[in-house]
N, C-alpha and C positions, 0 to 999 in steps of 0.2 A: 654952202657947197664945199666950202676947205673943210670943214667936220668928217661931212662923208668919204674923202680923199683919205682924211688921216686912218678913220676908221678902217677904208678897202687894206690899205697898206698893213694896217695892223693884222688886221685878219689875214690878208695873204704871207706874212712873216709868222703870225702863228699856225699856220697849216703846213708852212717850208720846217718849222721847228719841230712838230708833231711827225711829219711825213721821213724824216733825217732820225728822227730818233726811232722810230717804228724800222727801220732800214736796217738801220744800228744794233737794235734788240734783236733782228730776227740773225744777222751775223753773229752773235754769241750766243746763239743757240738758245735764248731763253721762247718759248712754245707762244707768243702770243697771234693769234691766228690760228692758233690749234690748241685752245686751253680744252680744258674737260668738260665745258657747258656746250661747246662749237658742236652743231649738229651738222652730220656728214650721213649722206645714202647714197648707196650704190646699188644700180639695178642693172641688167641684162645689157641694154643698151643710153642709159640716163644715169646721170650721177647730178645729185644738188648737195648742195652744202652752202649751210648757212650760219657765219660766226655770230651764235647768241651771245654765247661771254666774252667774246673780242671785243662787241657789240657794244655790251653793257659797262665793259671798264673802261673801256675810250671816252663814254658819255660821261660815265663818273669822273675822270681825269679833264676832262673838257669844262663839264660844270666847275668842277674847283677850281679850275684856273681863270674862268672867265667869273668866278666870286671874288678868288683876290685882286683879278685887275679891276673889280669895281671898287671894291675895300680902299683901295689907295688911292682911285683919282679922286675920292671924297673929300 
């Protein structure tokens, strides 16, 4: 059970890190949330929008970082 503990904490310190840097990026004006792959429609009375390439590099930067935290507890 103290496995499980260490792992919650770890993961909720990595989504405080992720969530503060994302905060961060969109105050200096760098576009993530609105890259060029983000599909955006607008209609009469509906609007959807859905971050495809926000989407996709989160995941990519999520996998590599959840590869080297494995790398090194080996």
């Amino acid at each position: 059970m103290s496995d499980l503990g260490r792992m919650l904490v770890g993961l909720g310190l990595l989504f405080l890190t992720v969530g503060g840097l994302i905060l961060v990026l969109g105050k200096t004006g760098l576009p993530f949330g609105r890259l060029p792959g983000d599909i955006a429609w607008r209609g009469k009375q509906t609007s959807f929008y859905f971050p495809l390439a926000s989407s996709l590099l989160l995941s990519i930067l999520l996998s590599l970082i959840f590869y080297l935290i494995s790398r090194f507890r080996r």
